[in-house]
C-alpha positions as CSV (number, residue, x, y, z in Angstrom):
1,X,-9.6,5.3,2.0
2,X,-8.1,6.3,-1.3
3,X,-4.1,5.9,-1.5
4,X,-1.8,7.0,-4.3
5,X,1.2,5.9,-2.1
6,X,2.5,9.4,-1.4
7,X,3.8,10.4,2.3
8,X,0.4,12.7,3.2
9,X,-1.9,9.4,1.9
10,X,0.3,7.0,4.5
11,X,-0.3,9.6,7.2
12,X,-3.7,9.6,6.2
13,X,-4.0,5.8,6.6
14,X,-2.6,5.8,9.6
15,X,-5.5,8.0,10.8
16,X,-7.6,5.8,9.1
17,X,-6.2,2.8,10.6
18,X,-6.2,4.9,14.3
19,X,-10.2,5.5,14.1
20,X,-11.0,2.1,12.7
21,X,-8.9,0.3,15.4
22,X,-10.4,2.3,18.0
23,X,-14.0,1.6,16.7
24,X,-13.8,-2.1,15.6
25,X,-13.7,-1.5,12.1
26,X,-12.7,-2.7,9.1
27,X,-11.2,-0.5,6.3
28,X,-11.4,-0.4,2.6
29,X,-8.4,0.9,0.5
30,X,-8.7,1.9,-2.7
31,X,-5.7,3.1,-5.5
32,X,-7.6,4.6,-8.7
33,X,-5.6,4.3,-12.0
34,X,-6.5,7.2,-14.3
35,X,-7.8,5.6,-17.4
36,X,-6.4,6.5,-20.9
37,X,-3.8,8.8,-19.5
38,X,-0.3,7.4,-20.8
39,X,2.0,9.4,-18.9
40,X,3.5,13.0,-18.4
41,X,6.7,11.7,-20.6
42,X,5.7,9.4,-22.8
43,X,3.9,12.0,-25.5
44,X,1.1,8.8,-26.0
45,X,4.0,6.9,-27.7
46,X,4.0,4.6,-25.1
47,X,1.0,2.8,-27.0
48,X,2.7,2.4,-29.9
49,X,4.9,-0.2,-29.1
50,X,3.3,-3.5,-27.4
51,X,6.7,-4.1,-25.3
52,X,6.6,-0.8,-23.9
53,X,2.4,-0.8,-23.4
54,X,2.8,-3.9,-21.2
55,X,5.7,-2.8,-19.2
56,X,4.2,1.0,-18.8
57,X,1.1,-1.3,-17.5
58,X,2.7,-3.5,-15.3
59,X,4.9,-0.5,-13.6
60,X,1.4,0.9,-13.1
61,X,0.3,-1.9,-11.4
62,X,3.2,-2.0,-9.5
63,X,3.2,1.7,-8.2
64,X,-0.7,0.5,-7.1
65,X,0.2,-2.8,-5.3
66,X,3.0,-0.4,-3.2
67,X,0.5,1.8,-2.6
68,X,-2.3,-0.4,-1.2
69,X,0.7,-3.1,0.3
70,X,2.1,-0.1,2.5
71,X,-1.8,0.4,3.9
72,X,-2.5,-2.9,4.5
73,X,1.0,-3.3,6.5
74,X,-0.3,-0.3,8.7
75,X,-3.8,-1.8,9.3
76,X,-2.7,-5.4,9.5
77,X,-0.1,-4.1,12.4
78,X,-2.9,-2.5,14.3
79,X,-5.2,-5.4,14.0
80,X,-7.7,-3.9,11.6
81,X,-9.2,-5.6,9.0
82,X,-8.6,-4.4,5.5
83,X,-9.7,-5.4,2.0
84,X,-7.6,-3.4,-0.7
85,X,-8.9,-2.6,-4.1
86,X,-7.5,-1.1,-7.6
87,X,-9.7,0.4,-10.0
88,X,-9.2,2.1,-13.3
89,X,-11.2,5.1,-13.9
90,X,-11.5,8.6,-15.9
91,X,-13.1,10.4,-13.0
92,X,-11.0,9.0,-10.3
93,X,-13.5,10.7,-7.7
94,X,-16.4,9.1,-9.5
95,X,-14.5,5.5,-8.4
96,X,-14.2,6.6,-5.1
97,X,-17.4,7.5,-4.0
98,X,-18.5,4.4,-5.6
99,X,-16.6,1.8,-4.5
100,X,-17.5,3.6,-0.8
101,X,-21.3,2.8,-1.8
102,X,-20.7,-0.7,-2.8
103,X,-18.6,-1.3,0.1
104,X,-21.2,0.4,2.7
105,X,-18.7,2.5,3.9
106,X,-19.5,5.0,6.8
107,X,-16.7,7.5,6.1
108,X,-14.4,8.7,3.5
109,X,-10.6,8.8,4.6
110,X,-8.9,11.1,2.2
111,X,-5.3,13.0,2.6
112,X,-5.4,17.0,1.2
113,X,-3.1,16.4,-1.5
114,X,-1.1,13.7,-2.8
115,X,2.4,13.8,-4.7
116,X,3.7,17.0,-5.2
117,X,3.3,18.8,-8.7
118,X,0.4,18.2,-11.4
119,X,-0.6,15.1,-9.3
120,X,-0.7,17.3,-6.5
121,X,-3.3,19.6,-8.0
122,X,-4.6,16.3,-9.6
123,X,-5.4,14.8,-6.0
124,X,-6.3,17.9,-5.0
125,X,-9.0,18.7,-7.2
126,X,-10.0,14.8,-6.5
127,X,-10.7,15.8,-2.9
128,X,-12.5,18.6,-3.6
129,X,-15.0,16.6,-6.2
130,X,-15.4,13.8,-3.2
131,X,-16.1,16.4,-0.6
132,X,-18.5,18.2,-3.2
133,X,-20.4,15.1,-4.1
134,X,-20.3,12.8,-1.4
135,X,-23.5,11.7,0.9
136,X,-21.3,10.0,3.6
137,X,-19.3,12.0,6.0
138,X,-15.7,12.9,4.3
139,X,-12.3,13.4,6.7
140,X,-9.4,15.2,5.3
141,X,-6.2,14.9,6.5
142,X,-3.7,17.1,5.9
């Protein structure tokens, strides 16, 4: 179950978390960092300065451990077991599909849409690429 932390991925999760309680399962969480992509307001400054690359870094990992905290909280209170992951990637889709090979995963959790604005259509397009390329069965929550 991918999670960028928005409201529609929590109410995703808790789906998630709803089917996997009710089938003994376990679930895998995943929050995928774009790679290379500094930010819609830094301009790629943000690299020039080493202060500002490590604290633009550590508020990245931040926003991910939020993310995948607020998941586990929801599967933990249900009784499911739940292994959370972080991964860095260009084609965030690309991470998804295979971290849900090298986990064995049976199904793909995944909300419509995440934040609202370019992430939005960012997330969107994400779904889309994960329902396009995917071999295991993908559920979509809106």
């Amino acid at each position: 179950m991918p999670t960028d932390g928005s409201e529609r991925a929590l109410r995703a999760a808790r789906i998630a978390v709803g089917l996997a309680a009710r089938l003994r399962a376990s679930l895998t969480v995943l929050y995928v960092t774009l790679e290379g992509v500094p930010g819609a307001f830094s301009g790629g400054a943000i690299y020039a300065s080493a202060v500002l690359g490590r604290r633009y870094e550590a508020l990245l990992k931040k926003q991910a451990a939020d993310a995948l905290d607020a998941v586990k909280r929801e599967a933990r209170g249900a009784g499911v077991p739940v292994s959370a992951l972080r991964r860095i990637a260009r084609h965030p889709w690309r991470a998804i599909l295979a971290v849900a090979r090298e986990r064995d995963c049976d199904l793909v959790v995944m909300a419509s849409h995440g934040r609202g604005g370019a992430p939005a259509l960012l997330l969107g397009s994400e779904t889309a690429k994960v329902l396009a390329h995917s071999k295991l069965p993908v559920l979509v929550c809106r």
